[in-house]
C-alpha positions as CSV (number, residue, x, y, z in Angstrom):
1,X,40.6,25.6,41.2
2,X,41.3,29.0,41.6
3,X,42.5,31.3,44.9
4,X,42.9,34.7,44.7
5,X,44.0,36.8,47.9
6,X,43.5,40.8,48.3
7,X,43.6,42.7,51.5
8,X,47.8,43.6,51.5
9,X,48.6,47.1,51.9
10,X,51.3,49.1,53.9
11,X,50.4,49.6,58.1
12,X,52.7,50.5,61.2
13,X,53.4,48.7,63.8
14,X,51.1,47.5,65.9
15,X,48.3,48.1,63.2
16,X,46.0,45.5,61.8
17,X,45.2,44.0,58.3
18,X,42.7,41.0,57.2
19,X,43.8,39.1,54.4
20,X,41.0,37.5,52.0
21,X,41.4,34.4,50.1
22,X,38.6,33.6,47.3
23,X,38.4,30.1,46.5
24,X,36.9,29.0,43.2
25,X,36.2,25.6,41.9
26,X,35.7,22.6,43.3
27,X,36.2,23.4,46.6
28,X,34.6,20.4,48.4
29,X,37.5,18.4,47.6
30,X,39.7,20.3,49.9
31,X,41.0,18.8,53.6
32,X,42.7,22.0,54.5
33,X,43.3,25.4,53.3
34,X,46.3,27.7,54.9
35,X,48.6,31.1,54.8
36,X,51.7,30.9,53.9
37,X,54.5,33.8,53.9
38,X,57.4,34.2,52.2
39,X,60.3,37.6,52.4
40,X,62.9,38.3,50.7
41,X,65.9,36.0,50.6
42,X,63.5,33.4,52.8
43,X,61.6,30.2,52.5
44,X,58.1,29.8,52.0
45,X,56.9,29.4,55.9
46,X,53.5,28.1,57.1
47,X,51.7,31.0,59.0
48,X,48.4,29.6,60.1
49,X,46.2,26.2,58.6
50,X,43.0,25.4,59.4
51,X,41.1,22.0,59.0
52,X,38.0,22.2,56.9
53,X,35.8,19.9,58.3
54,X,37.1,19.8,61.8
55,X,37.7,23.5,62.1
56,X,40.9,23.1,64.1
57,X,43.5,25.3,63.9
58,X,47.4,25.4,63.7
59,X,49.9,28.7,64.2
60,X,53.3,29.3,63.8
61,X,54.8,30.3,67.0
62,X,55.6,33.6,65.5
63,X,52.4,34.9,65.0
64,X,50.3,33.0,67.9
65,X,48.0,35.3,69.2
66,X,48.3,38.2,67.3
67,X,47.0,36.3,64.3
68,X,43.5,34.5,63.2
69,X,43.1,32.5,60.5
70,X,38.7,31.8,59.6
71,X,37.1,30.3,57.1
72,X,33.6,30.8,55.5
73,X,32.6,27.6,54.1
74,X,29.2,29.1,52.5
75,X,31.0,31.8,50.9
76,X,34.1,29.5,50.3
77,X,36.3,32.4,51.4
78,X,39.0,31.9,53.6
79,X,40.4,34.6,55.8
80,X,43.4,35.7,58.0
81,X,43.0,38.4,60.6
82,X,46.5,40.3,61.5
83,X,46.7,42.1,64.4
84,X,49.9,43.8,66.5
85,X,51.6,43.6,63.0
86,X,55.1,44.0,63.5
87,X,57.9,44.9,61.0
88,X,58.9,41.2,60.6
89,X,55.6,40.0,59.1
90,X,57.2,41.7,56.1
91,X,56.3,39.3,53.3
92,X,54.0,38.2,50.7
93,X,51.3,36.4,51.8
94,X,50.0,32.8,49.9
95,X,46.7,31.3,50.1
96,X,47.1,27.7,50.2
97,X,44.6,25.1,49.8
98,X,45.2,21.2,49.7
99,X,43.4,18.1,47.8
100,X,42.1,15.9,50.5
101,X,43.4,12.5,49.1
102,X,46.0,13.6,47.2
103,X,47.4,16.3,48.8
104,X,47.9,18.3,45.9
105,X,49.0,21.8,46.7
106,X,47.0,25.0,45.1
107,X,48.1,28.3,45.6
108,X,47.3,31.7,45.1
109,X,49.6,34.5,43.7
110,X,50.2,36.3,46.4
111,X,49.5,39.6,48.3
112,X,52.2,42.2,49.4
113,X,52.3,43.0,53.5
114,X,54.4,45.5,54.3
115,X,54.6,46.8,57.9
116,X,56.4,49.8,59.0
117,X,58.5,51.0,62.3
C-alpha cells in the first residue's frame, strides 16, 4: 500500500487549498482513510476521517465547517478541501488510511501547508 499526498503550497488567510491523497494497492482492505496534521513542536492530530463504506464523516472541532474531507472510491483518491484557511492550520498534512480488521495504520509522507496573515 502506497499514499502519496500533493496539493500543499503557501495561501493567505482566508484562502483555500485541496489536498489530494493517491492511494495505491490493495485498497479494498481499507475501513477508513483520514487527514492528519502535525506543526512544529506538536502531536500528530486527527483533522477529518471518513468511513469507506458508510461514507460518514468525522471533524476536529477546529476545522468544522471550513474543511471537507471526500473520497473517490473509483479513482481510489481521497481528498480534503480547505477553505477560510487560517494561520493556525500551519502544518504538514498526513494521508492516513487504516486496515479494516487489523487496524494497521498506513501513512503518507506528508505535504507542507503553510498559511499566511
Amino acid at each position: 500500500v502506497q499514499l502519496v499526498e500533493s496539493g500543499g503550497g503557501l495561501v493567505r488567510t482566508g484562502g483555500s487549498l485541496r489536498l489530494a491523497c493517491a492511494a495505491s494497492g490493495i485498497t479494498g482492505k481499507f475501513n477508513d482513510m483520514a487527514w492528519y496534521r502535525q506543526a512544529p513542536g506538536n502531536w500528530r492530530e486527527l483533522v477529518a476521517r471518513i468511513i469507506i463504506e458508510s461514507g460518514d464523516t468525522k471533524y476536529a472541532d477546529s476545522v468544522k465547517g471550513r474543511f471537507t474531507i471526500s473520497l473517490d472510491k473509483a479513482k481510489n483518491m481521497l481528498y480534503l478541501q480547505m477553505d477560510s484557511l487560517k494561520p493556525e492550520d500551519k502544518a504538514i498534512y498526513h494521508c492516513n488510511a487504516r486496515e479494516r480488521r487489523t487496524w494497521y495504520n498506513f501513512w503518507g509522507q506528508g505535504t507542507q501547508v503553510a498559511v499566511s496573515s
